[in-house]
N, C-alpha and C positions, 0 to 999 in steps of 0.2 A: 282838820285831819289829825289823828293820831301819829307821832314820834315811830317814825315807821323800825320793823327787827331789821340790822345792818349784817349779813355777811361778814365773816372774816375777808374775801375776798373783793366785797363792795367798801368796807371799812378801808384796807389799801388802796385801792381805786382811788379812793378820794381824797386820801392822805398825799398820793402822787400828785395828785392834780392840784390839792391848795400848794402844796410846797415847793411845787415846778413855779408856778404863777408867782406864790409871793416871792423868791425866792428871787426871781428874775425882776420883781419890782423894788425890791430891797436893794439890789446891786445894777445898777445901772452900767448897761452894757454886757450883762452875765447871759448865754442864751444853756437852757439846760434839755436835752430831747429824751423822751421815754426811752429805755431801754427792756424792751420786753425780750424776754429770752428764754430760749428753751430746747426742746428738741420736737419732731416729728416726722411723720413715712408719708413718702411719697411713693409715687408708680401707677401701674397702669389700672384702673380701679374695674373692679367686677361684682355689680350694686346686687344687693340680695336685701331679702325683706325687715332683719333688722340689726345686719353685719355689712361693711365691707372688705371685700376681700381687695388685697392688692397681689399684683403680680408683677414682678421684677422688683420689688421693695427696697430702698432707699432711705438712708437714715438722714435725714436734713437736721444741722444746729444752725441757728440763729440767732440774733443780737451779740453784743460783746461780752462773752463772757469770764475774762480776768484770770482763768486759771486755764490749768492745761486739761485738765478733766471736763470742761468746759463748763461750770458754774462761776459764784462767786461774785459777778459784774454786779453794781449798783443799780437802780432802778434807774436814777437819773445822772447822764454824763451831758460833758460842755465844756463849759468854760466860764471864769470869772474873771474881770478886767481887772489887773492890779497895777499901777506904775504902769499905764497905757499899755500895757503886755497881758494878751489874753496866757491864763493859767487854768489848766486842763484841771475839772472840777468834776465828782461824784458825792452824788446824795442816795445814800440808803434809808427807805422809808420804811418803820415798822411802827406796825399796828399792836394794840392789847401790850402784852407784856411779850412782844417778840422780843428776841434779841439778836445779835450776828451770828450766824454759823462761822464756823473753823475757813471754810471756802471766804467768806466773808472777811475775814479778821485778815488774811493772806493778802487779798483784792487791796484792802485799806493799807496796809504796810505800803504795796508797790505803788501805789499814788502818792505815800507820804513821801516815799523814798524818791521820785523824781519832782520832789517841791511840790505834787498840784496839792487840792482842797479835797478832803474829802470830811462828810459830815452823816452825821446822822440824824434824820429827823423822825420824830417821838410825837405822837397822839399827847394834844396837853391832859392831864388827866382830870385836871377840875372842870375845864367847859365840853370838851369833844362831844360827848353825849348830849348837851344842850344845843348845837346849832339846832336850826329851824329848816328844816328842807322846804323847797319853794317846786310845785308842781307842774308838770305841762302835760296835759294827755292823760294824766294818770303816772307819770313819771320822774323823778326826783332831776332836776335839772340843774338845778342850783343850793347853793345853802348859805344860809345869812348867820354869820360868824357874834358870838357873844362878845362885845366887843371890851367889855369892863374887866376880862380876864387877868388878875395880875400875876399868873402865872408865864401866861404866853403874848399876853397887851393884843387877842382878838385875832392871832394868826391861826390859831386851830392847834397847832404843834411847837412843838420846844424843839432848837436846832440844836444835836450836841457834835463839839471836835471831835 
């Protein structure tokens, strides 16, 4: 099978997922949970052909989101064990040539500022495009990591402080 076209959005996807994994295997003891975050309306729904309508509408925020405006939170929060004392850990994952938003740059000060970890994890740029996705159904379920990478030594991403 052909090297399948990766979304901006599936490119993150996946970047969360190796980074969460290895990240937690690298550091023994470290547990780190998706933080998905965002906004959306609730209420009483009234279905129509190819809208819904809501009645009493409600603004629901979700996940941690680091500032007051409520953006900003890292993709992945936790903790990392250091001197047998878990320390309150964030990893921001970005893909292509993202970089942090001003909300983002904010989030990172206040984690600096109470000691925890906060990182950032980067698409390596010489293999990322080369893993091999591994199929099921028709479905990309896994991916087999280039492992000779001397840029990232097979993690997929480069960690930066």
């Amino acid at each position: 099978m052909n090297k399948p076209k990766l979304t901006k959005h599936i490119r993150h996807a996946r970047l969360v997922k190796i980074a969460r994994r290895s990240y937690q295997e690298l550091n023994p003891g470290a547990r780190l949970f998706n933080n998905t975050s965002g906004t959306a309306w609730q209420g009483l729904t009234v279905s129509g052909a190819k809208e819904v309508i809501l009645k009493n509408p409600r603004i629901i925020t979700f996940g941690i989101p680091g500032n007051r405006d409520g953006s900003g939170g890292a993709d992945l929060l936790g903790w990392t064990i250091k001197d047998e004392l878990p320390i309150f850990t964030a990893v921001e994952c970005k893909s292509g040539n993202g970089r942090l938003m001003k909300n983002q740059v904010i989030f990172r000060k206040i984690i600096l500022n109470i000691n925890g970890i906060y990182r950032v994890a980067r698409e390596c740029p010489t293999c990322w495009d080369d893993w091999t996705p591994i199929y099921k159904s028709g479905k990309i379920i896994e991916w087999i990591p280039v492992e000779s990478c001397p840029h990232c030594r097979g993690l997929g991403y480069i960690l930066e402080e």
